[in-house]
N, C-alpha and C positions, 0 to 999 in steps of 0.2 A: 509609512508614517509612524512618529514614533507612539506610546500609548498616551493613555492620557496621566498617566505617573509620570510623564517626559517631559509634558507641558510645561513652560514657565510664563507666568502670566507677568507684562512687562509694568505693570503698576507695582505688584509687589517685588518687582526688580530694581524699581527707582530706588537708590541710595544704595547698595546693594555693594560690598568692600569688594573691590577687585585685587587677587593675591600673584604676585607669581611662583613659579615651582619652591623655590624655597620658603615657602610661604609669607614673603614681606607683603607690605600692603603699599599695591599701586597709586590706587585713589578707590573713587565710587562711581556707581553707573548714574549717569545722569539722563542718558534717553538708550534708545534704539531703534536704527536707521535701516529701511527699508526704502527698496526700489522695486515698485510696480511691471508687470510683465505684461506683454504687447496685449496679451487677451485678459481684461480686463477678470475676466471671472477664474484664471490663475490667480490662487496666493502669492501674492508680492512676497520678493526674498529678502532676506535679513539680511545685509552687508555688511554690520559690525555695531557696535557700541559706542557712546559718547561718553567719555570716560574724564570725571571731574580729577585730577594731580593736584599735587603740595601746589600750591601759587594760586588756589581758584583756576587756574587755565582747563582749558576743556579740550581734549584729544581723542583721535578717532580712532578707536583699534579694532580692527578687520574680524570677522566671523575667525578666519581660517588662522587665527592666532588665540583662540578661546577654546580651550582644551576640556574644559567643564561648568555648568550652571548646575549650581546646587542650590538648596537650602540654606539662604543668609550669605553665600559668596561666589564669586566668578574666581575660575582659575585659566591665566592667561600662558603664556610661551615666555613671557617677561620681555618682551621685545616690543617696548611703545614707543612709536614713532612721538617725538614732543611738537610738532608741529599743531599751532592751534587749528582744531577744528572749524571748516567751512563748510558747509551746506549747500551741495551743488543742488542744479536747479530737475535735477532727474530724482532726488531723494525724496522721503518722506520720514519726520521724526514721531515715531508713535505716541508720546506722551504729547508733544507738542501740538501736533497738527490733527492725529485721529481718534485720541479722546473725547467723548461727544459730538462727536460726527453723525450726523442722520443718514441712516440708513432705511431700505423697506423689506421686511419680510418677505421673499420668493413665494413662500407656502401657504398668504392670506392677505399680502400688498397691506399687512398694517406697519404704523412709521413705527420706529424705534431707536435708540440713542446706545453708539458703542460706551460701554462703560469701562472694559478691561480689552485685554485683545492676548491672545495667548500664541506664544511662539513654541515651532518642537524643529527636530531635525527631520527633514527626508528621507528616503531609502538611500538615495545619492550624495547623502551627508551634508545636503546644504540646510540650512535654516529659512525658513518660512514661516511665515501666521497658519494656523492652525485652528483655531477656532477664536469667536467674538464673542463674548459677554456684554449680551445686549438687553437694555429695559422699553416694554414696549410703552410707546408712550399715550395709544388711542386704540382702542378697540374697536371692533368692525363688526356690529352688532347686527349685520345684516346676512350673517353666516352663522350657523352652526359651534364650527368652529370660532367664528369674534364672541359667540355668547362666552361660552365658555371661560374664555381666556380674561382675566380681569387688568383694565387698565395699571400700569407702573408692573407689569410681573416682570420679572427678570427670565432670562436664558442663555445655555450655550448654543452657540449655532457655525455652521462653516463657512467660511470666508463665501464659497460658490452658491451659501443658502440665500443671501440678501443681495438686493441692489444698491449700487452704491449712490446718492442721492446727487448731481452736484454740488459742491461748495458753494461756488458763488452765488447759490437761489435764497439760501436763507444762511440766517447767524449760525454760526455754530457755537455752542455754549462751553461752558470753560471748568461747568463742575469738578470734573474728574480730574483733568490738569491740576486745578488747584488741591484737591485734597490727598493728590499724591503728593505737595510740597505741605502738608498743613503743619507737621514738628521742624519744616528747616525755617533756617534763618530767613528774614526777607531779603537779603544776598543772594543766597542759593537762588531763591523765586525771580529775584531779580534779574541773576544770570541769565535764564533759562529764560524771561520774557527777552532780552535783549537780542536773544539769539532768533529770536519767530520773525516768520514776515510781520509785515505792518498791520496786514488786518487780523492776524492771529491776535495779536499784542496787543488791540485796542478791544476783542473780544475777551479778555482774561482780565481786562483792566477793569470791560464793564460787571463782570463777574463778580470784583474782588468787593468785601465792603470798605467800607470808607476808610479807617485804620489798616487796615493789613494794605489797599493802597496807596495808601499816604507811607508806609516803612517803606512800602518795594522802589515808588516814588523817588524816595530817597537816598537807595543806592543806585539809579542807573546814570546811564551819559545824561549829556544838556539835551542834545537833538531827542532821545527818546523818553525826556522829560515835558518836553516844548509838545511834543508828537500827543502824548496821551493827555496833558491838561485841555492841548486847544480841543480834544475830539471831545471831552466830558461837557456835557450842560455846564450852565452859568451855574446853576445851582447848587450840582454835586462840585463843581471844580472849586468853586470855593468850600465847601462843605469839607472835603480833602484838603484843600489848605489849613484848613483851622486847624487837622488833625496832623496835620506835620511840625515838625520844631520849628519854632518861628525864624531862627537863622537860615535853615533850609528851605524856609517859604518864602524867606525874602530872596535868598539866592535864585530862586527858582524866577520868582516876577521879576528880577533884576535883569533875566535873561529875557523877557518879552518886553515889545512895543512900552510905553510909557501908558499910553490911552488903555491899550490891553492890560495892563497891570493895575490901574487905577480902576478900570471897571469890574474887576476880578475883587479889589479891596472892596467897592462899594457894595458888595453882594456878602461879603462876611461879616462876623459878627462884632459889633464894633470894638471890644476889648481884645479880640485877635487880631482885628487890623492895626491896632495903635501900633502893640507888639512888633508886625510885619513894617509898620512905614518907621517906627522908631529906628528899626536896625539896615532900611533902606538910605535912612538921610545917611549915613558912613560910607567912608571908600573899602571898598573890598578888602584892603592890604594893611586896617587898622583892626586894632581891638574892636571897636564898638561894628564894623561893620562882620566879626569872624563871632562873637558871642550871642548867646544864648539867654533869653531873658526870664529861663524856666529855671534857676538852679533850687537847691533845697534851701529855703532861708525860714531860720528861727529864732526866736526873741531868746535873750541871755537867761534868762531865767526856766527855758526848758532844759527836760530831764535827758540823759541819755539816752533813757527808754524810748524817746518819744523821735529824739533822733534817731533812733537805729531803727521803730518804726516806717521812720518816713523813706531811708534809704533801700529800704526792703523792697519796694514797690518796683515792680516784674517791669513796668513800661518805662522807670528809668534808665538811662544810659549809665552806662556802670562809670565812665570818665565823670559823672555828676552825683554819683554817688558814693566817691570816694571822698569828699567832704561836704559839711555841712558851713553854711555864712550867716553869721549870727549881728543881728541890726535889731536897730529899735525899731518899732512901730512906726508907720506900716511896714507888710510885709512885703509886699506888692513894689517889683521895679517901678521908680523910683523908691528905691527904700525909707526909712527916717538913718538915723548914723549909722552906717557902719563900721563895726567893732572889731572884725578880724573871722578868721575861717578856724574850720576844728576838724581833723582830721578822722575819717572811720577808725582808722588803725589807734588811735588817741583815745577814740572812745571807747575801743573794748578792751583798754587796761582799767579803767573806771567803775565803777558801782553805777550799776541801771537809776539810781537816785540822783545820780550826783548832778547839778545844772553843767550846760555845756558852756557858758559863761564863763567858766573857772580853768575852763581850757584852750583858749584859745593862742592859735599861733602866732605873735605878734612880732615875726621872721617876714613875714611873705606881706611885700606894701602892694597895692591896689595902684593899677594899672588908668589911665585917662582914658576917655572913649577914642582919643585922638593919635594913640600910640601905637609907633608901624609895629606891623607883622615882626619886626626883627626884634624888639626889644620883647614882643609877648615871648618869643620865643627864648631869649638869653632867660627871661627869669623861669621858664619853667624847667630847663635844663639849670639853672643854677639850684635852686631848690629840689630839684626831684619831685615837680609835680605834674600831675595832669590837669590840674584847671587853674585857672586865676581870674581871681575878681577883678573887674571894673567900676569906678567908681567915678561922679562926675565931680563937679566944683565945692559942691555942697558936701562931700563925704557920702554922699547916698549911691548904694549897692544898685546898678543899671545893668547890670547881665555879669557873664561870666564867659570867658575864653577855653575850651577845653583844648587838650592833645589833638581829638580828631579832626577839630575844624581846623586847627592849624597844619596839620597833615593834608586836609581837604584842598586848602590854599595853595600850600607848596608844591604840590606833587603835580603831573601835567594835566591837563583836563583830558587826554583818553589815558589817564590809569587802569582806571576798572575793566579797559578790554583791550590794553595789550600789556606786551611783557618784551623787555628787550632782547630774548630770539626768537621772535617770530619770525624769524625768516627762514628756519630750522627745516630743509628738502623733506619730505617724505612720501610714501605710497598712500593707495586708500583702497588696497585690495578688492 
C-alpha cells in the first residue's frame, strides 16, 4: 500500500480540474466510484471517476486511464469516453452514498460517522479505500478506553478497523455531502442529487436548510421536484416554497394535484401565496404565467446609488439585475404607473446622484399579462434584452419576463439531464 503521502482523500478531490497530457482541461471530478469485494472487510476498489465536461454532462472515466492524483489536479490518458455516466447497481459513489454513513468502531463497538474516506494505490496498482476519517459520535463510558476518548473526536482508521452498520436501519445524514458542494452553484448540488437513489436524495434534501433547498429545488427535473416536496412536512414544504421564486413555485404547484397545491398555498405565508396563485391564474405559454413578481422596482426620484445598491444583492438573479423598473407608488406588484425601465449599464455612465428617473428607456413597451410566449420573445431579441416588463390595463408593473424562464419554457422538459449524444458506445473499465 501506498504511504500515507499517497493518500488522496476524496472530499478534497471533489471539484478537482481533470487535465490530459497536454495539459488542456477535461472537466472536474465530481465523485468516485467504488465497487465492494465479495468479503466485506476487503477495501472496495476504485473503478474510476465521475467526471463533470463543457455541457454539465457527467462521464465515467476508468482508474486505468488516470495516470496521476495530485495536489489541485487529475492527470488522465485524454481518452474520455462522452457517454453519459450511469450508476450500475454493483457501484457505490463515495461522496454520494458513503459520506456520513454509520459505522462501528472494531476496537470499542462505539458508533461513529465516515466524514472523509481516503483512496491510495495497491502494490498491484489497483486503487482502493485506504483509510476512513471518522468522528465518533458516543462514547462508551463503561470502558477504560470509552472514558478516555471524548464524544465528537475525530480519527483515521482502516477500512478492516470498523463495521459497517447497515443502510436501511437508520438515516444516513447528508452533512459531509453537502459541505463538499458548499462554494458550487446549486446546479452542481443539483446535479449530483439527481444522480442518488431516491432515498439518498430525500436524505440531503432533509439536510439542506430551507434556501440552499429551495435554489437546488429549482434546477432539478419535475418527477425529482414532485419526489422531494411531497416527502417534506406540510410545514417545511411550504416554508421552501416561500423561499423559491414565485414563478418557480407556481411552476412547481402547477405540476401537482389541484387539492395538493391548494393545501400546500393554505400553509404559506399569505403575501407569498397571493404571489404564487397570481401567477398560477396564467397559461404557461404567456407573459404573466413565464414572469416573476420579484423584479428591482423604484420610485423616479431615486438615486443611482441606491439603484446600483439594490442590484448588488448576492441572492438576485443576475437576468433581474440587469435592469431597474421605475413606477410610482406602491412598489409592490401591482404597482401605481409604470414609467419605463433603466438599464445597469445606463446607470454606470451617470453620477451616483443623478435620479434614475432621467433615464429611462422609453424603447422597450410593456408587455399584457395575456401575451404568448412568441411575442415575449420577438421583443427581447428585438431589443437585446434579458427581461421585460409586464404590465396590466391600468399601466401597473405585475411582474417581469426574463431570458431564463423563457429559455425554461422552450427548451424540452428533460434538458437538464440529457444532451442530444447520449447514445455515444463506450466501456467502463
Amino acid at each position: 500500500m501506498s504511504g500515507a503521502s499517497d493518500r488522496v482523500f476524496v472530499a478534497r478531490l471533489a471539484q478537482t480540474a481533470v487535465f490530459d497530457p497536454l495539459g488542456d482541461q477535461v472537466g472536474r471530478v465530481r465523485d468516485v466510484v467504488v465497487v465492494f469485494r465479495a468479503t466485506v472487510r476487503q477495501p472496495p476498489r476504485v473503478v474510476g471517476l465521475v467526471v463533470e465536461v463543457p455541457g454539465r454532462r457527467r462521464v465515467f472515466v476508468p482508474m486505468t486511464r488516470v495516470m496521476s492524483i495530485d495536489s489541485g489536479q487529475v492527470i488522465t490518458t485524454g481518452l474520455v469516453n462522452m457517454r453519459r455516466f450511469e450508476q450500475r447497481n454493483a457501484e457505490t459513489l463515495i461522496l454520494a452514498e458513503m459520506l456520513d454513513r454509520r459505522v462501528t468502531l472494531s476496537e470499542d463497538e462505539a458508533a461513529a460517522t465516515i466524514e472523509d474516506v481516503a483512496i491510495a494505490q495497491a502494490r498491484n496498482k489497483d486503487w482502493e479505500i485506504s483509510k476512513l476519517f471518522v468522528r465518533r459520535r458516543v462514547s462508551d463510558g463503561t470502558s477504560r478506553l470509552g472514558r478516555l476518548r471524548r464524544r465528537g473526536e475525530t480519527l483515521q482508521v482502516d477500512w478492516r478497523d470498523v463495521v459497517h452498520d447497515e443502510p436501511s436501519e437508520h438515516d444516513q445524514g447528508a452533512a459531509q455531502l453537502i459541505a463538499a458542494y458548499q462554494d458550487n452553484k446549486a446546479a452542481d448540488l443539483a446535479d449530483a442529487v439527481h444522480a442518488m437513489p431516491s432515498k439518498r436524495r430525500l436524505e440531503v434534501a432533509d439536510e439542506l436548510d430551507d434556501e440552499r433547498l429551495a435554489d437546488v429545488i429549482e434546477e432539478l427535473p419535475q418527477d425529482d421536484q414532485i419526489e422531494i416536496l411531497s416527502a417534506l412536512g406540510i410545514d417545511r414544504a411550504a416554508d421552501v416554497l416561500e423561499e423559491m421564486q414565485p414563478d418557480d413555485a407556481a411552476d412547481l404547484l402547477g405540476y401537482l394535484p389541484d387539492a395538493q397545491a391548494e393545501h400546500l398555498l393554505s400553509f404559506m405565508e399569505p403575501e407569498d401565496a397571493k404571489d404564487v396563485r397570481t401567477l398560477l391564474a396564467y397559461d404557461d405559454d404567456t407573459a404573466g404565467g413565464l414572469m416573476t413578481t420579484e423584479p428591482v422596482i423604484l420610485p423616479p426620484e431615486a438615486t443611482i446609488a441606491e439603484a446600483l445598491a439594490h442590484v448588488r444583492r448576492s441572492e438576485l438573479a443576475p437576468a433581474l439585475a440587469a435592469a431597474v423598473y421605475v413606477c410610482r407608488p406602491p412598489l409592490e406588484p401591482p404597482t401605481g404607473t409604470f414609467l419605463g425601465l433603466v438599464h445597469i449599464q445606463e446607470m454606470l455612465r451617470h453620477p451616483p446622484h443623478e435620479a434614475v428617473g432621467a433615464l429611462i428607456d422609453s424603447e422597450v413597451e410593456p408587455l399584457s399579462a395575456e401575451a404568448h410566449i412568441s411575442e415575449v420573445t420577438r421583443l427581447l431579441a428585438a431589443y437585446d434584452l434579458v427581461s421585460v416588463p409586464v404590465t396590466d390595463e391600468h399601466d401597473r408593473l405585475v411582474g417581469v419576463v426574463t431570458v431564463d424562464d423563457v429559455l425554461d419554457q422552450m427548451l424540452p422538459d428533460d434538458w437538464r439531464t440529457s444532451n442530444d449524444d447520449h447514445d455515444y458506445g463506450g466501456d467502463r473499465g
